[in-house]
Structures are given as structure tokens and as C-alpha cells.
C-alpha positions in Angstrom: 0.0 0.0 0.0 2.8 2.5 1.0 4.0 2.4 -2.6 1.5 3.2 -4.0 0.1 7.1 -4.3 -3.0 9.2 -4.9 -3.0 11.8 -7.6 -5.7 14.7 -6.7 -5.8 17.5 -9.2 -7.3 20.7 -7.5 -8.4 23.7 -9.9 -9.2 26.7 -8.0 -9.3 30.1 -8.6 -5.9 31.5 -9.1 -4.0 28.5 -9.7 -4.2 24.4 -10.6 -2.7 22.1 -8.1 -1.3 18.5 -9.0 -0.3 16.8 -5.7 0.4 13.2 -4.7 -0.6 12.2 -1.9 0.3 8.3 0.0 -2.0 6.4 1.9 -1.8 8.4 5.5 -2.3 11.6 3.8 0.9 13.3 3.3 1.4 15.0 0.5 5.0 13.2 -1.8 5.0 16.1 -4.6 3.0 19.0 -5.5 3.4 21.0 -8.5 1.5 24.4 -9.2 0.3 26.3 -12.3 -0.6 29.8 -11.5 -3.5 30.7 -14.0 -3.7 34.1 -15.8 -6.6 36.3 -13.7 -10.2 36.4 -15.4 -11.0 38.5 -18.3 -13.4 41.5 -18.3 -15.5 42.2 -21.7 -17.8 43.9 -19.6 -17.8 45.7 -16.1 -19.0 42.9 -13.6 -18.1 39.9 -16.3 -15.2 37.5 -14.9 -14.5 34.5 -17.5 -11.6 32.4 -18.4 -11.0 29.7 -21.5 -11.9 26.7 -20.9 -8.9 25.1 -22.5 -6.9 27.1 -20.3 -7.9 25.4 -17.5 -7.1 22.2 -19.3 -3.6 23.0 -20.5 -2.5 23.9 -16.8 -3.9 20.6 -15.8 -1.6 19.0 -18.1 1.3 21.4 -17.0 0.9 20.9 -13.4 1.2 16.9 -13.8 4.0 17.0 -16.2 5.8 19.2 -13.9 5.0 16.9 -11.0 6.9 13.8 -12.5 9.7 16.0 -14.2 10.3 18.3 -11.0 9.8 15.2 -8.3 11.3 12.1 -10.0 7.7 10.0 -9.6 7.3 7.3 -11.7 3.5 8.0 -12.7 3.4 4.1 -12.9 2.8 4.5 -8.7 -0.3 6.3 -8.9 -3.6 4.2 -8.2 -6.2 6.8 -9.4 -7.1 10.3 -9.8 -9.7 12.2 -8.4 -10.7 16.2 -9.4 -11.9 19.1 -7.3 -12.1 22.3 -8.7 -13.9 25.8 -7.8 -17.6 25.7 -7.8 -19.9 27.3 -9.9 -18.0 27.9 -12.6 -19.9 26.3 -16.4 -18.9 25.4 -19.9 -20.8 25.1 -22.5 -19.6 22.5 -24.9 -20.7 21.6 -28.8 -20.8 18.2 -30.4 -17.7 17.7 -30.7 -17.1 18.6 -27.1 -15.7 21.7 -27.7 -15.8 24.8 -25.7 -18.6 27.0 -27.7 -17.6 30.4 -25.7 -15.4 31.2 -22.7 -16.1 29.6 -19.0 -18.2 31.9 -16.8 -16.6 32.0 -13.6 -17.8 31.8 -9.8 -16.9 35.6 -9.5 -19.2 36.7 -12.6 -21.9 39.4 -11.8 -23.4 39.5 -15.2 -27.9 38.9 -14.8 -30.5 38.5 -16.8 -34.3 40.1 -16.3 -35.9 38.1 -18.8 -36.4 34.4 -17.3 -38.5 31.5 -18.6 -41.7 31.2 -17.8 -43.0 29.7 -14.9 -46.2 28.3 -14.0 -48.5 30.9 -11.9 -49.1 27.8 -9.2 -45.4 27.8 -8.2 -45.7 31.5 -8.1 -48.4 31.4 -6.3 -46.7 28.9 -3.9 -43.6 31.0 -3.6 -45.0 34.2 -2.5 -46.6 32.0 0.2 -43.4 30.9 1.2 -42.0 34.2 1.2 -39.4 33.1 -1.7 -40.6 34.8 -4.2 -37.9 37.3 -4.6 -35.0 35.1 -3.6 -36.5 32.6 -6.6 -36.4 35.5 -8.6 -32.9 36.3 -8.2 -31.8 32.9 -8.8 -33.4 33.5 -11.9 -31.8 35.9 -12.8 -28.9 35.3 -11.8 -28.4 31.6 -13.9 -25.5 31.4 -16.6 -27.9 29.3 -17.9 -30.7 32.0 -18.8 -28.3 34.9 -19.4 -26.4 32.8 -22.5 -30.0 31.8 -23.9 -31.0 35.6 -24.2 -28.2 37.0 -24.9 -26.0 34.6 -26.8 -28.9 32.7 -28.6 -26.6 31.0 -31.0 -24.2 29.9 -28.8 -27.6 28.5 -26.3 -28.8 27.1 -29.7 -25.4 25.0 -29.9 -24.7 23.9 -26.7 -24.6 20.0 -26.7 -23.5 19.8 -22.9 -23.7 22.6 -20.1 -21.2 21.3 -17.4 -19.4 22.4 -14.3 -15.8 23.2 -14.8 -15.5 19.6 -12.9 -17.6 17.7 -15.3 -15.5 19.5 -18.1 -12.5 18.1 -16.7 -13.3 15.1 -15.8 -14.3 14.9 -19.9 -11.2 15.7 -20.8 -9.6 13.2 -18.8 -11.8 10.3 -19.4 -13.9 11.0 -22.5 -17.2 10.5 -21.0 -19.6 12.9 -20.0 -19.7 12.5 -16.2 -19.6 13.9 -13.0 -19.7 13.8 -9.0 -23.1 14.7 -7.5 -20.4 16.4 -5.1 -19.6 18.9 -7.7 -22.7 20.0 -8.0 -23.1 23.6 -7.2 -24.9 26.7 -9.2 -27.7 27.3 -11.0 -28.2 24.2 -12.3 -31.6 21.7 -12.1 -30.3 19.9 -9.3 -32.3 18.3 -6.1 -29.9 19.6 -3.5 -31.9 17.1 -1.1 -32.1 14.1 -3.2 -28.3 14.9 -4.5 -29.7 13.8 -8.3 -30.5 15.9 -11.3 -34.4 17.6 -10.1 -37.5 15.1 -10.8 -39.3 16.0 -13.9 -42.3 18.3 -12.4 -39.4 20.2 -10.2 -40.2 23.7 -10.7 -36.5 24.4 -11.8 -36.9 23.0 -15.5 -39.2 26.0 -15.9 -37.1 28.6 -14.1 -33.7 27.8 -15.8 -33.2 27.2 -19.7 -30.8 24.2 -19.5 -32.4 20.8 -20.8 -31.7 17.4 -19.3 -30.0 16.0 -22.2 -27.7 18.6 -22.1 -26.4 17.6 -18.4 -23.9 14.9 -17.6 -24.7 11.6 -15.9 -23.9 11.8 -11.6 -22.3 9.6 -9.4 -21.7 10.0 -5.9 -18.1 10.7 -4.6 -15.9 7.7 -4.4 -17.5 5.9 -7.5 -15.5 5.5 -10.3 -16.2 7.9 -13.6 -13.9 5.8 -15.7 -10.5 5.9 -17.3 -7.6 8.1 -18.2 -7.7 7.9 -22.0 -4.6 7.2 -24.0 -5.1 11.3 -25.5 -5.1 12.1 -21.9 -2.5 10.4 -21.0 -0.3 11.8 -23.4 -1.0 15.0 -22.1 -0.4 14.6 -18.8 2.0 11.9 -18.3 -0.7 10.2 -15.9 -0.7 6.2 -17.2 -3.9 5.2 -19.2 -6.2 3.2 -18.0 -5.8 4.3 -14.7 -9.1 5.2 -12.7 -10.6 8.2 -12.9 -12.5 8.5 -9.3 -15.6 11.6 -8.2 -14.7 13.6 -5.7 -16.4 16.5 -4.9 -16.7 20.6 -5.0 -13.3 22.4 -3.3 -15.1 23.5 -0.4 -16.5 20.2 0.0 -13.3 18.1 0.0 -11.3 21.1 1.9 -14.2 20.1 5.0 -13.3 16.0 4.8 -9.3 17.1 4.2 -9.9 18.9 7.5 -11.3 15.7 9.3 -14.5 17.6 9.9 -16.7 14.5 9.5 -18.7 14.6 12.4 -21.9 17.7 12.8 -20.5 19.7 15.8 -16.6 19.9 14.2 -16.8 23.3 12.4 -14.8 23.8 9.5 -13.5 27.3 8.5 -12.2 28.0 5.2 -10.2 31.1 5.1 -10.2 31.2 1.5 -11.0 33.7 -2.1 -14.4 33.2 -0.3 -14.3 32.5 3.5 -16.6 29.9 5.0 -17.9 27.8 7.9 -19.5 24.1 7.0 -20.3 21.4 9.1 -20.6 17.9 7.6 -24.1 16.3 8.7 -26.4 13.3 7.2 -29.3 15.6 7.7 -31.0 18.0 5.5 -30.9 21.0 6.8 -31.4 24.7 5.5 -29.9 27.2 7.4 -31.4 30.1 5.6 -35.0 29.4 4.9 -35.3 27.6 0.8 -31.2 27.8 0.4 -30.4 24.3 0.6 -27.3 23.0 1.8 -24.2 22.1 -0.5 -23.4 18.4 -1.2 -20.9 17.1 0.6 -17.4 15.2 -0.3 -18.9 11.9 0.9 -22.0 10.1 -0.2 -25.6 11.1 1.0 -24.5 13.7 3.3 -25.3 17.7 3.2 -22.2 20.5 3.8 -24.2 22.6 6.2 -22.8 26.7 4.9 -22.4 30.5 5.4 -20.2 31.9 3.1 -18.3 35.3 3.4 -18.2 36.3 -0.5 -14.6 37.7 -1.0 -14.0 36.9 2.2 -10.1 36.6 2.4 -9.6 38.1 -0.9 -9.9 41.0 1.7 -6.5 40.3 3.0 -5.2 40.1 -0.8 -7.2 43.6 -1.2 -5.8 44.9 1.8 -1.8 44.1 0.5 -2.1 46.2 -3.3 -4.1 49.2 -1.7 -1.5 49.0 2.0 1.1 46.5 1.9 3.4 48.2 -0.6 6.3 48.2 2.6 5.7 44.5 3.6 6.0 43.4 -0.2 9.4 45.4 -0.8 10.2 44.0 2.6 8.7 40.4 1.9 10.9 40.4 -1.5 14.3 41.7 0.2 13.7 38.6 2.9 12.6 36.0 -0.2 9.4 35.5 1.7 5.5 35.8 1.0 4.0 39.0 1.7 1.7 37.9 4.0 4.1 36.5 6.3 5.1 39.6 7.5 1.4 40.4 8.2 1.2 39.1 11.6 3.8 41.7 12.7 0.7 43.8 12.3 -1.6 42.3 13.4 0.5 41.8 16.7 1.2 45.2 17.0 -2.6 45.8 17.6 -4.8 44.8 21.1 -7.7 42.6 20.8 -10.8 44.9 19.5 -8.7 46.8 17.1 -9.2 49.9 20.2 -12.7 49.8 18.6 -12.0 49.6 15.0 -15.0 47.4 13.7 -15.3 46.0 10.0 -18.6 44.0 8.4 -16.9 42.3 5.6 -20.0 42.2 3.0 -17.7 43.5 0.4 -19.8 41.8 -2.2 -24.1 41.6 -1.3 -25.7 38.6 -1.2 -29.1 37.1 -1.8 -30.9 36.7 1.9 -27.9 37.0 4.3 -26.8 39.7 3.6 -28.9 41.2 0.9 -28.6 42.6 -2.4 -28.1 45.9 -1.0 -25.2 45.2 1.3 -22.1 47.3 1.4 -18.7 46.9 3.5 -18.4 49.2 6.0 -16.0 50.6 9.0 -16.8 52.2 12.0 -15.5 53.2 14.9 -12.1 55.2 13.6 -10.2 57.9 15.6 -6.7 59.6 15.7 -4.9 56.6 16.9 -5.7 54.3 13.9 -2.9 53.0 11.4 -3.1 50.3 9.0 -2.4 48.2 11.2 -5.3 48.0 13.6 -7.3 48.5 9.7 -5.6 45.0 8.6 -7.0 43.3 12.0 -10.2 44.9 12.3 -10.5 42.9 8.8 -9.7 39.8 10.3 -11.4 40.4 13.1 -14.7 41.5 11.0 -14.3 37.8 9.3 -14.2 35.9 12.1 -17.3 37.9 13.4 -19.5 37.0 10.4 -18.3 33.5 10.5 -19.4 33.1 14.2 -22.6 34.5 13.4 -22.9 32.1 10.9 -21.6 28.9 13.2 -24.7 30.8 15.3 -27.0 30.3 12.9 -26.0 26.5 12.3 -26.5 25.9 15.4 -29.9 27.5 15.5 -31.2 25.2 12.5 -29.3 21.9 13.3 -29.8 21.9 17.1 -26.1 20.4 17.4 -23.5 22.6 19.1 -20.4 23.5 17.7 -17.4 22.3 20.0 -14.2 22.8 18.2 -13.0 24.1 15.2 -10.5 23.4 12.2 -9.8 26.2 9.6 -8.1 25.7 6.2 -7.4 28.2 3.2 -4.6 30.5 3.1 -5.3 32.7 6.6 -4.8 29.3 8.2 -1.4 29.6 7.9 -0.9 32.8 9.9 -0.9 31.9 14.1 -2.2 35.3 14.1 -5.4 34.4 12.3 -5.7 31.1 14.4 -5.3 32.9 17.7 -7.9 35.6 16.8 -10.6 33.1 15.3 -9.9 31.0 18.9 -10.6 34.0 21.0 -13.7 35.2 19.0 -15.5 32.2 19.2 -14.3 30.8 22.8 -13.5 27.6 20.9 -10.1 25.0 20.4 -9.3 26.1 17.0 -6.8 23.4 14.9 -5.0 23.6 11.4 -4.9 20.5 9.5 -1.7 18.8 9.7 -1.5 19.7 6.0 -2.4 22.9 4.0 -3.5 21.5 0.6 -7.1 20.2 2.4 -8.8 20.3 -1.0 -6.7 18.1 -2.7 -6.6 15.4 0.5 -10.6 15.6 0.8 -10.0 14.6 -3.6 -7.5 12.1 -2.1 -9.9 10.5 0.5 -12.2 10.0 -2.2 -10.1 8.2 -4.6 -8.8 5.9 -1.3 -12.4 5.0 -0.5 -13.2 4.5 -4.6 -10.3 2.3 -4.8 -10.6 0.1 -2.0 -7.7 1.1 0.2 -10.3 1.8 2.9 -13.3 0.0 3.4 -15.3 3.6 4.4 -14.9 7.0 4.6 -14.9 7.2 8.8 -11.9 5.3 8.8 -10.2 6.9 5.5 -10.6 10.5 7.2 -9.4 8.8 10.7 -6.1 7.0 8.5 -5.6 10.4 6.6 -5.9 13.8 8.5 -5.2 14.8 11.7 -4.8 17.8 13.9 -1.6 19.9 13.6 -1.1 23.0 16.0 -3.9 23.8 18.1 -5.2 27.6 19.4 -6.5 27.6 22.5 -9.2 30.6 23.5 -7.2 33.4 26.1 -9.8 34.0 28.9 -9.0 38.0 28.5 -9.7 38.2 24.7 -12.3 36.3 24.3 -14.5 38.4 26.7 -13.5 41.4 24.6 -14.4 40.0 21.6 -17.8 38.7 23.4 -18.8 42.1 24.2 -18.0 43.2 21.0 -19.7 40.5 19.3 -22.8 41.0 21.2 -23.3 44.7 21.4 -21.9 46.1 17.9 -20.9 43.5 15.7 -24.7 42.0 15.8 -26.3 45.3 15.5 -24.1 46.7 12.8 -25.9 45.2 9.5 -29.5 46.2 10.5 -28.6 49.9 11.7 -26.7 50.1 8.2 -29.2 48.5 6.2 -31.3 51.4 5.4 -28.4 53.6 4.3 -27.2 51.1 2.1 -30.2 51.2 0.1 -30.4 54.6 0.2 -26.7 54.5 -1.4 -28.1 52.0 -3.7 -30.9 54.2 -4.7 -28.7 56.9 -5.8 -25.8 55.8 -7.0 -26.7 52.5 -8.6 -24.2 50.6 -6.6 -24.5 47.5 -6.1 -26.7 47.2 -9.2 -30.6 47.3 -8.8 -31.8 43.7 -8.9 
């Protein structure tokens, strides 16, 4: 078993990911494509070729056995995980009819297809109407058909960028029901393509034929082809296995398994999920993700832009730490804890609400970032923790609200994503929510949750409770300080909470007149 290794591929936002990974979960060789940023036609528009994605695929695993020495021969299967909601739309021939729209697009759509005046009926009932109706408008799916008609007209398969992938690499048209995330006809609760009455055939343009066939994570999709093998120096014939979504796998990479582990993801978007076999809804008619294992839910609040923040943070204010950072031949970021250091717990009253982005309930369309709370003795540094601060804030408020809907407390805490590695971060995220808070004993969580999946496909492991028990663990753990946390408790509870719905008003009002965010 020890010889042989698990290749995850891991296509996320700014870069592609080929790591190897044994049976215990340690990572043997890694070997990273950084992938030119989105492209803009439009204000709001973020897209990025398909075939782009494909070729640094193929990069990243040619690197791995050029850089590392691996004889591909040792790898048992291969399992994908890319960035969610991002869709391709594919001809005949299964080529790429137009450019992949991206998670980060803002692009809408006001004409929608018809829907039957009973589910209407039935949604204003609910109180859904509007959140439907954004959906709506918000689909890929609907925008393309209106506005692109030709391109809709051609479109032989409409696939996440994981179903795309995993075409490329196996020559079949299939895909992990763990994937499964946007504005797509999915049953979220049934973790299958919708029933044929579901009311989201008539809200979204896409047509079943037009979707790939599902599989739950662990099953196997297929087989490298001989084309893709050439590509990518990975062996044909070897097994092609579902995994699941980024987010998902990063949550089973983290050994977050069990309902009251919370899993922080201080990632592009940041983001607490719990793992649980029931269906559960923490906003009202937003269903839970699917998760990285089969017939289980990833329970979610997500911070849109959430860490990007800290990236934001380093091109408008870190121009000393990144002539620093390359003087020292180190990352930028490293030197960011200095800061945050430098800085008493509370920011001496500096307070952020990181809703950079709006949302659809939770925040809502109208939301704005804001800071209050500033005075003479503010620097940049007490700005760059406030904005930490402000994240782990919305994230406990959204472990709150888990809590609330799943009736199973929250007892400890593992976070993953970039802000992971700082001991800052860790500490602060420990003190704001009173709770043990552990890094992974490995960074790349996304590509191990892959990696789990491809052990349990393949055999290795008879289940997925004792795959996650034989592959992660617990590196350095932050324990809560008495002192801080009851700062941050009185902060939490008398500002923080209060902040969005005494702004709320005065971000429509902004809304109203200068047309920011856009109307919807």
C-alpha cells in the first residue's frame, strides 16, 4: 500500500494544483500552475477559457513527474476538485462554444422563462418569491439563452468546470453529485439531477439531455484515455474517481466528519460548513451544499470575498511589507502578523462588516462593507486586523446560525485556506468564538478531501470514517485566552450583531442613488 500514491488535481481560482498524496495523507509532490486572472469584456463579467484550465492541468502533472522524480506508474487513481460554480458550454464535438463563466461573474439577466402561476403562487406564500427570482436571474444558464442565442442554440453539454475536466480526462460525460453547485436543475436534497415536475426545469433554460450523468463521490467515472495520458504523463487506463466541490473536499481534508466539528475555510471566499447526514437549511429555501462523501449535506455561510480582503488589503497598504517580503525572499503575507501583533484585541474599537460583495438573503442585495469606529490613533495596522477580526465575526454569526437550524452545538474548530497559515489568524478566530481552534496537519485540504475520495473508490479503505481517521489529523492547536475572548464577546454581542440592520437602510439609500450595487 505505502507504494503506492493518490494523484488529486485541484483547480481553484488563481492556480491548478497536481499533488500526490500516500495512503496516511501526506502530501509526496505537489506542483503548481498559477492561471492568468479572469478576463473582463464587460464591467461585472469574470471569464476564463476553458482550454486554459485544461492545459495547466496538463502542466501541473507533467511538472509533478519532471520536477519530483515520480514514476507515474505508482499512482492508483485520480480524483478532481475544482472551484464551484463555474460552467462550460460544450458543442458536439465537445468543444468549448464560448469562454467559462466563472464563480466571481456578476453578469444577470431580467428576462427568465416562464413559470407556471401555481409555483408562483406557492412561492410568494413561502416568502421566496424574490430570492427565486434572483436565482433566476442570476443563472448562466438564462443569461447565455437571451443574450447569446446562437451559442444556447449549440450547446450539446452545459457542465461544471468539474464535469469538463473530468471529460477531458476520461472521455465521457460524467460527473460527481459532489460537484454539484450553481444554477443548475439539481435536487440539492435528493443529490440527483431535479424530478421531472421540479419547478426548476421552468425557471432555468438548461435541458436534461444537455447535463452529464452523476455519481456519488468515491465511485469511479472511468478511465484516463490514452489522449489524456499523453497529455499529462498520468498512465492510461488508470481510474478516474468523483470527488467533490473544493469546499466540499477542503471540509473531509480537515477531518471535519462529524456535525459539531466546524470547518473554517479562510479562502478567495471564507466559509464555515459542518458535515451532517441531515437535511438542513440554514437560511429558509437555500439548501445545503453536497458534501465530499456520499448522501451527506455540507451545512454553509459563506463570506463572499471573504479573504480576498486580505489580498485587497496588500495592493491598496502593503506596498512596505512586499518590498520587505521580497528583500527577505518571503511571501508577503508572512510579515502580516507583525501587524496584526502590533494591535490589542478589539482593534481599540475599529470594527469591519466584511460584505464587500451583497448577497441574496444573508446579507442582501443591497449590502455594502463598512468601518466604524475610527479615531486619531488608527494605522493600517489596527485596519488589517479589524478585517480579520470583521471575518471571524460574520463566521461566528454564521456557526450561530447553524447551530440555531441543526440543534447540534459547535465544539471545536479546524480552519483551512490560506489565513490558516498565519498563528495570528488562528489565535484571533480562537478568542472570537471561545473555541479550540486546529490547522490540519496539512495545507492543501482540498486536494486530501480529492484524495480521501479516490482511497475509499479504490478500496484502500473499506469507508470514509476510517479513511478521514487514516488520513488527517490535527496539527497545532489555538486555545481561546480568557482575556480576549471576553472582549471580543462584548463586541460580538453589542456592535458587531447590531451593525448590518442599523446600516441596512443607508445602504439602500446609497443604492438608490448611486446605482451601486446594481438594482436587482
Amino acid at each position: 500500500m505505502s507504494e503506492q500514491y493518490l494523484l488529486s488535481i485541484d483547480n481553484g481560482t488563481q492556480s491548478v494544483r497536481a499533488i500526490l498524496f500516500d495512503l496516511r495523507g501526506n502530501i509526496v509532490a505537489k506542483s503548481q500552475v498559477h492561471l492568468e486572472a479572469y478576463f473582463s469584456a464587460h464591467p461585472g463579467w469574470a471569464e476564463h477559457h476553458a482550454e486554459d484550465y485544461w492545459q495547466a492541468v496538463c502542466q501541473a502533472c507533467q511538472r509533478l513527474w519532471v520536477a519530483h522524480g515520480i514514476e507515474p506508474t505508482r499512482v492508483a487513481g485520480v480524483a478532481v476538485t475544482t472551484q464551484r460554480g463555474t460552467v462550460v458550454n460544450l458543442d458536439k464535438q465537445g468543444q468549448p462554444l464560448r469562454p467559462a463563466i466563472t464563480w466571481l461573474d456578476q453578469r444577470r439577466t431580467d428576462v427568465v422563462p416562464p413559470v407556471h402561476p401555481l409555483w408562483l403562487a406557492a412561492f410568494r406564500v413561502a416568502g421566496v418569491h424574490d430570492t427565486i427570482q434572483f436565482l433566476r436571474g442570476e443563472a448562466e444558464a438564462n443569461w447565455i439563452k437571451v443574450n447569446q442565442p446562437e451559442i444556447w442554440e449549440k450547446t450539446d453539454k452545459f457542465l461544471m468546470l468539474s464535469g469538463y475536466l473530468n471529460y477531458r480526462l476520461c472521455h465521457r460525460f460524467v460527473d460527481s453529485t459532489g460537484s454539484q453547485v450553481g444554477y443548475i436543475p439539481f435536487d440539492y436534497k435528493g443529490l440527483k439531477w431535479a424530478g421531472k415536475l421540479d419547478w426548476k426545469w421552468q425557471a432555468l433554460a438548461v435541458r436534461p439531455e444537455t447535463l452529464p450523468e452523476l455519481l456519488p463521490p468515491g465511485s469511479v467515472l472511468g478511465a484516463i484515455t490514452a489522449e489524456a495520458a499523453a497529455a499529462t504523463g498520468i498512465p492510461a487506463g488508470t481510474p478516474l474517481i468523483a470527488a467533490a466541490a473544493d469546499k466540499a473536499c477542503e471540509v473531509i481534508g480537515a477531518g471535519c466528519q462529524q456535525p459539531h466539528i466546524g470547518c473554517l475555510s479562510y479562502g478567495t471566499t471564507a466559509t464555515i460548513n459542518t458535515t451532517s447526514r441531515k437535511y438542513v437549511e440554514v437560511v429558509p429555501f437555500i439548501p445545503p451544499y453536497p458534501a465530499a462523501i456520499p448522501v451527506a449535506y455540507s451545512n454553509e455561510v459563506q463570506i463572499f470575498r471573504g479573504y480576498w480582503m486580505v489580498n485587497w488589503f496588500k495592493e491598496q497598504f502593503g506596498h512596505h511589507e512586499k518590498i520587505q517580503a521580497e528583500q527577505q525572499g518571503v511571501l508577503p503575507e508572512a510579515l502580516f502578523d507583525e501587524l496584526v501583533n502590533a494591535v490589542p484585541p478589539g482593534s481599540m474599537g475599529l470594527m469591519l462588516q466584511p460584505y464587500w460583495t451583497p448577497g441574496i438573503k444573508v446579507p442582501g442585495p443591497e449590502a455594502k462593507g463598512a468601518m466604524i469606529g475610527f479615531g486619531d490613533v488608527h494605522t493600517r495596522a489596527h485596519m488589517y486586523r479589524a478585517i480579520l477580526e470583521g471575518l471571524a465575526y460574520a463566521l461566528r454569526d454564521g456557526k450561530e446560525r447553524i447551530e440555531k437550524r441543526s440543534g447540534v452545538a459547535i465544539t471545536s474548530l479546524r480552519i483551512s485556506g490560506g489565513g490558516s497559515q498565519s498563528d495570528a489568524a488562528m489565535q484571533l478566530t480562537a478568542d472570537i468564538f471561545g473555541l479550540p481552534t486546529s490547522r490540519p496537519h496539512v495545507y492543501e485540504t482540498s486536494g486530501l478531501g480529492a484524495a480521501i475520495d479516490a482511497a475509499v473508490g479504490l478500496g484502500f479503505y473499506p469507508d470514509f470514517a476510517s479513511a478521514i481517521a487514516a488520513m488527517t489529523r490535527i496539527g497545532d492547536t489555538f486555545e481561546p485566552i480568557a482575556h480576549h475572548h471576553q472582549i471580543y464577546n462584548e463586541l460580538y454581542h453589542r456592535v458587531y450583531q447590531k451593525m448590518y440592520a442599523r446600516l441596512q437602510p443607508l445602504y439602500k439609500e446609497i443604492q438608490q442613488i448611486t446605482g451601486y450595487p446594481q438594482m436587482r
